[in-house]
VOMARLUM-331008 format. One record per residue (C-alpha): residue in three letters; x negated, y, z. Coordinates in Angstrom, 3 decimals, padded with zeros to 6 digits. Layout:
residues N
("ala"; (X; Y; Z))
...
END
This chain:
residues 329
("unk"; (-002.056; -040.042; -010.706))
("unk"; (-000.712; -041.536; -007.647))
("unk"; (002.426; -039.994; -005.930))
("unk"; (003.960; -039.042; -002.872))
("unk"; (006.691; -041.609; -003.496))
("unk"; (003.361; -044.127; -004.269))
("unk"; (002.371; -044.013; -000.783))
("unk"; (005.511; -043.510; 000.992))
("unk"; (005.912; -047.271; -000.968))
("unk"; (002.623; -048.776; -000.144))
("unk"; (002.224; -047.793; 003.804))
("unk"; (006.391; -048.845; 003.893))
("unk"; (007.372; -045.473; 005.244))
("unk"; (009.161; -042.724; 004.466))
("unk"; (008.618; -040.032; 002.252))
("unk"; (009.126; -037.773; 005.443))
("unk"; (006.969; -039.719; 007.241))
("unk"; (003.962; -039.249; 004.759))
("unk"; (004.533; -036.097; 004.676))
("unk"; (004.839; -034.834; 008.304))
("unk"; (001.147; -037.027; 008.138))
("unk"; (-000.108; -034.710; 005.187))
("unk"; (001.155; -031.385; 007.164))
("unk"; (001.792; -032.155; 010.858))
("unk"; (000.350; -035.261; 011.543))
("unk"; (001.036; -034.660; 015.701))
("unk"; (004.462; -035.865; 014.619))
("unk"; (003.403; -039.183; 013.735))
("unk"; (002.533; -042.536; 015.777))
("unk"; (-000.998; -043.283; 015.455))
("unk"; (-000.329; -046.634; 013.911))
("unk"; (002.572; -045.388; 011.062))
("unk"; (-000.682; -042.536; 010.454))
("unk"; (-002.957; -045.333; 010.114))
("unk"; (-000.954; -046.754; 007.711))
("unk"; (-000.201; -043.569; 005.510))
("unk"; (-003.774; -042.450; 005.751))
("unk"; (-004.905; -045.836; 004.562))
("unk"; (-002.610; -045.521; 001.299))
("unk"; (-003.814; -042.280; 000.622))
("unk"; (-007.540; -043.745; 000.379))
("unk"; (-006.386; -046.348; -001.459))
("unk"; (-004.362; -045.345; -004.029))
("unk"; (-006.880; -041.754; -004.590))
("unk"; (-004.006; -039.589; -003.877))
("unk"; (-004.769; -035.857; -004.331))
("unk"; (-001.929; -033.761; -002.882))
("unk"; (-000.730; -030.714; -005.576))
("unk"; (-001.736; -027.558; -003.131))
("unk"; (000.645; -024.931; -005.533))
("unk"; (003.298; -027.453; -004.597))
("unk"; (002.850; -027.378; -001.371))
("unk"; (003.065; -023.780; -001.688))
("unk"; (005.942; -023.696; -003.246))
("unk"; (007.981; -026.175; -000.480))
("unk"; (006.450; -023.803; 002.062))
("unk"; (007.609; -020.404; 000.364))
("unk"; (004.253; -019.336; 000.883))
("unk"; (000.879; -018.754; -001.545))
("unk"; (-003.103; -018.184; -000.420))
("unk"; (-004.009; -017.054; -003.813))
("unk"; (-004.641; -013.525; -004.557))
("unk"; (-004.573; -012.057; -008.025))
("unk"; (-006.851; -009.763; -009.111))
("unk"; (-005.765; -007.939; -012.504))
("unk"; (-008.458; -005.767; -014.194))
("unk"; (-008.589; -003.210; -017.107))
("unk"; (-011.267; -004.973; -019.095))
("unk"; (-012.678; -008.485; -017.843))
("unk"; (-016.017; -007.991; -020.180))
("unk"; (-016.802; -005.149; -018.095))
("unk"; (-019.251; -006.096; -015.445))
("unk"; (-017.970; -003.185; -013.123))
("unk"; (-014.913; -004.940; -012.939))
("unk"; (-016.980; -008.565; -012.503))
("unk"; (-018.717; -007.107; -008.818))
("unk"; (-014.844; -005.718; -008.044))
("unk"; (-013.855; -009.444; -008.247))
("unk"; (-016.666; -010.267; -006.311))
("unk"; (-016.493; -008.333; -003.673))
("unk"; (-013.015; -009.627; -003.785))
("unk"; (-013.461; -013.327; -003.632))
("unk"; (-016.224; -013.061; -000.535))
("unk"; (-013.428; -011.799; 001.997))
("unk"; (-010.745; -013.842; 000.108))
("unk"; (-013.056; -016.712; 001.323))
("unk"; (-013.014; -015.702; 004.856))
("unk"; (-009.550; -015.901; 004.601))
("unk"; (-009.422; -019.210; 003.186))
("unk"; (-007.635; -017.878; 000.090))
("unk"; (-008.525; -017.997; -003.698))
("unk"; (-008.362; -015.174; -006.534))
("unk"; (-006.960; -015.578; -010.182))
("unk"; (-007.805; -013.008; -012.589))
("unk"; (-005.450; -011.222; -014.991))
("unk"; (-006.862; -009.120; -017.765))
("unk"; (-004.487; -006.292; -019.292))
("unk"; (-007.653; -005.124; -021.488))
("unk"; (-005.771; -001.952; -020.965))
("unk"; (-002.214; -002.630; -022.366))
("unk"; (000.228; -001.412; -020.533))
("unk"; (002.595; -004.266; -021.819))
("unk"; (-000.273; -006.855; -020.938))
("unk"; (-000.461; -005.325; -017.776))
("unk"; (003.348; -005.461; -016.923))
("unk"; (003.618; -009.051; -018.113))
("unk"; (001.316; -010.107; -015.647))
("unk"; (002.796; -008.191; -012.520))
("unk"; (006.731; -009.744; -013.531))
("unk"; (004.794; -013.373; -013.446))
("unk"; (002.181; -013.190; -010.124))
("unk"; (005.513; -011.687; -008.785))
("unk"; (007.722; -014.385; -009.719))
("unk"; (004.647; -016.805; -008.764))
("unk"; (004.907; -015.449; -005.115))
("unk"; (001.400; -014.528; -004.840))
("unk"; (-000.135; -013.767; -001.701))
("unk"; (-000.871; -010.144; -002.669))
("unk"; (-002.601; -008.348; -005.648))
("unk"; (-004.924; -005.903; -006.249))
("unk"; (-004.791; -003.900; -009.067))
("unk"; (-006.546; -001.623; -011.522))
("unk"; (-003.720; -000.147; -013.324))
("unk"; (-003.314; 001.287; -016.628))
("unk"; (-001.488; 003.908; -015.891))
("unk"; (-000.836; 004.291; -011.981))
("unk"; (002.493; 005.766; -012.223))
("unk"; (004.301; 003.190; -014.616))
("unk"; (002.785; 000.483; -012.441))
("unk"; (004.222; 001.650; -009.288))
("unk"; (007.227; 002.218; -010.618))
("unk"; (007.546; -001.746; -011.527))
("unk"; (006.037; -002.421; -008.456))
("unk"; (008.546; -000.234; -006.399))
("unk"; (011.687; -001.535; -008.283))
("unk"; (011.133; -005.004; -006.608))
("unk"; (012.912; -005.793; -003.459))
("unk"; (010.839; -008.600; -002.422))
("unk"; (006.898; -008.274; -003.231))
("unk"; (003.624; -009.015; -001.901))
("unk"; (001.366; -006.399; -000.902))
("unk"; (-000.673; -004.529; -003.080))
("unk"; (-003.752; -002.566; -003.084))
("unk"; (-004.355; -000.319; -006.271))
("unk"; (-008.135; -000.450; -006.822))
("unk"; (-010.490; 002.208; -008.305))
("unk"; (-007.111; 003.877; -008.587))
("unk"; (-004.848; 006.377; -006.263))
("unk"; (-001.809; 005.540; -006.324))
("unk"; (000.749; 007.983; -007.494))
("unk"; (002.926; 008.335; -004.725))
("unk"; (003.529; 006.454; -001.138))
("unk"; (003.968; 002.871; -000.370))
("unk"; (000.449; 001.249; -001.702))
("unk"; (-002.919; 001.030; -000.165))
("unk"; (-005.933; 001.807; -002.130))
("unk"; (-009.989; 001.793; -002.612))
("unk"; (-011.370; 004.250; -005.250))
("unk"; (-014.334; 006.411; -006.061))
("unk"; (-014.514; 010.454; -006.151))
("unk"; (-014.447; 010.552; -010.388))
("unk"; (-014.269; 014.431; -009.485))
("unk"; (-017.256; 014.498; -007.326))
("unk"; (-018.981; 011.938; -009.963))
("unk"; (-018.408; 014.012; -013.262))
("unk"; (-019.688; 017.034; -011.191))
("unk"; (-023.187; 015.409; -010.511))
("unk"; (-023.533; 015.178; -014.118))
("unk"; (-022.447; 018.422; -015.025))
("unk"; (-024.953; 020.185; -012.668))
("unk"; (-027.656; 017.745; -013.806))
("unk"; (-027.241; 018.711; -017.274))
("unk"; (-027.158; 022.315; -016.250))
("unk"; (-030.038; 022.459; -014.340))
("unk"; (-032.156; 020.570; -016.888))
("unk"; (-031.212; 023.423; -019.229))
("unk"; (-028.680; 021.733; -021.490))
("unk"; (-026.245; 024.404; -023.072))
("unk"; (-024.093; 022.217; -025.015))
("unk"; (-023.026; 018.779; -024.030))
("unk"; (-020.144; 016.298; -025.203))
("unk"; (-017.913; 014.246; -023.140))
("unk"; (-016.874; 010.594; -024.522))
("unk"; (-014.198; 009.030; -023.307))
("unk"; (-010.667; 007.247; -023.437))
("unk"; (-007.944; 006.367; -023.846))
("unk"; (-006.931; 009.951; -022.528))
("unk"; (-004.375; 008.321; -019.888))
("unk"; (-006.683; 006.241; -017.667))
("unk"; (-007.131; 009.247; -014.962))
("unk"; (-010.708; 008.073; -014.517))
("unk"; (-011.428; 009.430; -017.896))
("unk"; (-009.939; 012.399; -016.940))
("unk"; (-011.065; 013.583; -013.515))
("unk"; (-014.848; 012.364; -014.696))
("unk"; (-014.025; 014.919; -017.798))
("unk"; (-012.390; 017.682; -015.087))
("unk"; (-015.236; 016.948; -012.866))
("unk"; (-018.238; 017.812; -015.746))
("unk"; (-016.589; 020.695; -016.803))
("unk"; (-017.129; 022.091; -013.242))
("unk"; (-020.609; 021.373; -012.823))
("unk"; (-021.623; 022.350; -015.663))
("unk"; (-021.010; 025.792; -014.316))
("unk"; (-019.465; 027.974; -017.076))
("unk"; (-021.492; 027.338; -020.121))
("unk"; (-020.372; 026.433; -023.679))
("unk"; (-017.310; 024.769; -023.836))
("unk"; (-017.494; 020.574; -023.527))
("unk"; (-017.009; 018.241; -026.671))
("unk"; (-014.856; 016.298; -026.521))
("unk"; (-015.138; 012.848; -028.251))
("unk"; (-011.894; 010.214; -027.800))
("unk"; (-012.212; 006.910; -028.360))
("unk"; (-009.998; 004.040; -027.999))
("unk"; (-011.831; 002.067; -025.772))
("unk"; (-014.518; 002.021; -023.565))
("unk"; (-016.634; -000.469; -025.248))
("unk"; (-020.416; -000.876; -026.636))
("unk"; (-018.479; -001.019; -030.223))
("unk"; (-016.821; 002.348; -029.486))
("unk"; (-020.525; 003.813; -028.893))
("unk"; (-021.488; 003.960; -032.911))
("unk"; (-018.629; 006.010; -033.851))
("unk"; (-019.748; 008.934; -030.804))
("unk"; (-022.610; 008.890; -032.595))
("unk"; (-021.017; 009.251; -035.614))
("unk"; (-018.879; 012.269; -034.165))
("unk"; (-021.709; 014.026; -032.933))
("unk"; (-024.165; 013.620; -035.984))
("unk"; (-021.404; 015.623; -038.419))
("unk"; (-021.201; 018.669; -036.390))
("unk"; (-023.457; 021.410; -037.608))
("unk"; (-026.739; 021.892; -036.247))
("unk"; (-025.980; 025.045; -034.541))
("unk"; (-023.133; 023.706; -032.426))
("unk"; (-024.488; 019.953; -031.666))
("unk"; (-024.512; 018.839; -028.254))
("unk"; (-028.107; 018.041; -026.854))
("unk"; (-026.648; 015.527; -024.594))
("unk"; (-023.521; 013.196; -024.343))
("unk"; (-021.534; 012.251; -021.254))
("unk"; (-019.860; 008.775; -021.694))
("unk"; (-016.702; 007.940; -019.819))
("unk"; (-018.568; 003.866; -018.299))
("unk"; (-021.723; 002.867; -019.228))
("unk"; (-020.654; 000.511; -022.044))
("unk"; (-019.852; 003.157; -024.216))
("unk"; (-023.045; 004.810; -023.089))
("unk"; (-025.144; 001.702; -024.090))
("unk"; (-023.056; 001.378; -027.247))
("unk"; (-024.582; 005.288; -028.156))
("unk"; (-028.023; 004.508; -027.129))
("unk"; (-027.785; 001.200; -029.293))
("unk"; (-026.677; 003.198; -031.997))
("unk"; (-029.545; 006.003; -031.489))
("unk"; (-032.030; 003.146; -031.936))
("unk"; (-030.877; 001.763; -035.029))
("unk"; (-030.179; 005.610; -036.690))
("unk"; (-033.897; 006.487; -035.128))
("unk"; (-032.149; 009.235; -032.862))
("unk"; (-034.950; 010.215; -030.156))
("unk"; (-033.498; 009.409; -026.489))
("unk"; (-033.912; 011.720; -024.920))
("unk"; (-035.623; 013.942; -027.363))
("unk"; (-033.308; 014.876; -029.389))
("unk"; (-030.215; 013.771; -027.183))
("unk"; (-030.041; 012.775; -023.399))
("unk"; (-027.208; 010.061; -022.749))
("unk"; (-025.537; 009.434; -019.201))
("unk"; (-023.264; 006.913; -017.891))
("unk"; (-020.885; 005.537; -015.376))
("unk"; (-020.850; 002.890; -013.221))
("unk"; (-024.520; 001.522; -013.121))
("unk"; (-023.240; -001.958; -014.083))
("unk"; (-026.275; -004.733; -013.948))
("unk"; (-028.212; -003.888; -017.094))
("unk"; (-028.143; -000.130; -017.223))
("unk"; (-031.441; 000.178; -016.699))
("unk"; (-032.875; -002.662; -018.605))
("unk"; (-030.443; -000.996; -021.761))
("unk"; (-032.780; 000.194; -024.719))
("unk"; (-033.600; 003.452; -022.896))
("unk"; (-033.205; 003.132; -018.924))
("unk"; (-029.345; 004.755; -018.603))
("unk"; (-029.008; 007.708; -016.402))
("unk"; (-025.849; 006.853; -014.632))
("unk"; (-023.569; 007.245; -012.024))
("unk"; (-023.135; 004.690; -009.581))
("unk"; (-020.331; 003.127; -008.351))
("unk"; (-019.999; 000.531; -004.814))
("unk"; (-018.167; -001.653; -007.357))
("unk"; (-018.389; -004.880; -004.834))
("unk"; (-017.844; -002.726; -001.634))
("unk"; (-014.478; -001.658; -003.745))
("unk"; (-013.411; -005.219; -004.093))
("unk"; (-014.345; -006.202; -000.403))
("unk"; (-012.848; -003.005; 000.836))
("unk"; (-009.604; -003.773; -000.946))
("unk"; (-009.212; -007.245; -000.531))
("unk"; (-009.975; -006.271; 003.485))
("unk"; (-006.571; -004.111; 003.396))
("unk"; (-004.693; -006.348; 001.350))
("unk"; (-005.322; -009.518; 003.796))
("unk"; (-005.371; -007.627; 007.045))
("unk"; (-002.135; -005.842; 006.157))
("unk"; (-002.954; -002.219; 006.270))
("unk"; (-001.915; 000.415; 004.263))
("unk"; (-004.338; 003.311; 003.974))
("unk"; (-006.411; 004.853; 001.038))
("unk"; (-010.339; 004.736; 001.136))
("unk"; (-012.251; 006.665; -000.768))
("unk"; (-015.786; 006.253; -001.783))
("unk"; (-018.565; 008.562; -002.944))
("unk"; (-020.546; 008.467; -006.088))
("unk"; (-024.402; 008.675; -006.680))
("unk"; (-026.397; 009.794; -009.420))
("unk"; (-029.529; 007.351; -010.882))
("unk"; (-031.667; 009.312; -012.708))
("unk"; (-033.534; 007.514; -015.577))
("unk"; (-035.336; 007.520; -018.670))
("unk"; (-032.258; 008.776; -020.908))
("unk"; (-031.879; 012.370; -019.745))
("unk"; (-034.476; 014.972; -019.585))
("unk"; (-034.829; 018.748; -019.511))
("unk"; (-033.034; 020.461; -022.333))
("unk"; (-034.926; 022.698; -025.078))
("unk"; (-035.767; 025.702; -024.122))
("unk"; (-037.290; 024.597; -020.555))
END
């Protein structure tokens, strides 16, 4: 590959000269540009843009790192992201932690070092990550994303997991469901929590929620839900199952299928997120949805316009085939 030094040779100026052509060509004599510009085409050089970047102490790429990268939720977050970065005539990178806290920190210490032009994050656990964040002197801005930050200092996009959990609760209690589980984890991410806090209350004082943890939210994880809720008695099984995303709820519908578990006969199963194929899944999901691309566009907006402010969105339910009324209505 040709180099700078290449065509400072060929067009028998200096390497100043070729460069003040490559970055402020105003500075240079039509015919010495002639020359320099000819060289270029001739010899195919391609300037390195990252070094350029780095000579100018400045970056247009914006990370983007995510809990899970085989999550489609987090696929329309980056998305979202990359249609404003593209107004801005910046790109995005993509970190995945897959929810490792260790992963995730790894990756902050080297966009950091890499002088990024800002990142927006999905963190693992909001308060260790603004803690690293906040022990650097010098960092780019960042906007914490389906996430409020725990304390001052960050902007951020998110949903209302409260308000969310709460449309499911009240569904499930007004389709006459009196004992329902909750699946979800790991117990740190605070979106597993608040959509837990948020059931809880809507399901307006009746038996007391199951609670099923699992390790990830994954289609894999779904089987062994199912496996939780089959060895409870009779008596006390739940007649429908909250999952934490709508992987895991896919992953207990999948498993419902292949154990010959009615949906929703003999157990109703609802979602979160409405990711793409929730309702082409086995049994349409009921779900809540999420504005997973307005959360990417939203953030990326504040990140690249330089504000600092928290937005927060609200959530919908999408009633389909995998919930019903509950026995005895």
């Amino acid at each position: 590959m040709a180099s700078i030094k290449d065509v400072a040779r060929l067009a028998g100026v200096s390497l100043g000269t070729v460069s003040n052509v490559l970055n402020r060509p105003e500075r240079v004599g039509a015919e010495r540009r002639a020359r320099v510009e000819r060289a270029i085409e001739e010899l195919g050089f391609v300037r390195s843009e990252p070094a350029r970047q780095l000579r100018a102490g400045m970056s247009r790429t914006v990370a983007v790192v995510v809990l899970d990268v085989t999550n489609p939720f987090f696929g329309q977050i980056v998305e979202g992201a990359e249609e404003v970065a593209e107004e801005h005539d910046a790109q995005v990178v993509v970190c995945n932690s897959a929810g490792d806290p260790a992963r995730e920190a790894r990756h902050l210490d080297r966009l950091l070092q890499q002088q990024v032009a800002g990142i927006l994050l999905s963190p693992v656990h909001e308060v260790a990550s603004a803690a690293q964040l906040a022990s650097r002197r010098s960092r780019p801005p960042v906007v914490f994303v389906d996430r409020v930050p725990a304390g001052p200092g960050f902007a951020s996009v998110a949903v209302d997991d409260v308000r969310g959990g709460g449309l499911v609760g009240e569904l499930l209690s007004d389709t006459g469901h009196e004992r329902v589980a909750f699946a979800g984890g790991p117990t740190g991410l605070r979106q597993v929590v608040d959509r837990l806090h948020g059931l809880r209350s809507g399901f307006r004082g009746r038996e007391p929620v199951h609670v099923v943890d699992v390790d990830e939210l994954t289609i894999r994880a779904g089987a062994t839900v199912l496996d939780e809720l089959a060895a409870l008695p009779a008596t006390t099984r739940p007649t429908a199952v909250f999952c934490a995303n709508d992987l895991l709820a896919i992953g207990v519908l999948n498993a419902c299928v292949r154990r010959g578990v009615d949906v929703p006969g003999e157990l109703s199963v609802v979602g979160y997120d409405d990711i793409s194929f929730a309702e082409t899944a086995s049994v349409a999901l009921t779900t809540v949805a999420q504005p997973a691309r307005r959360l990417g566009t939203e953030a990326a907006r504040l990140l690249l316009d330089g504000e600092q402010r928290s937005v927060v969105f609200s959530p919908e339910l999408v009633v389909r085939a995998s919930t019903r009324a509950g026995p005895g209505t």
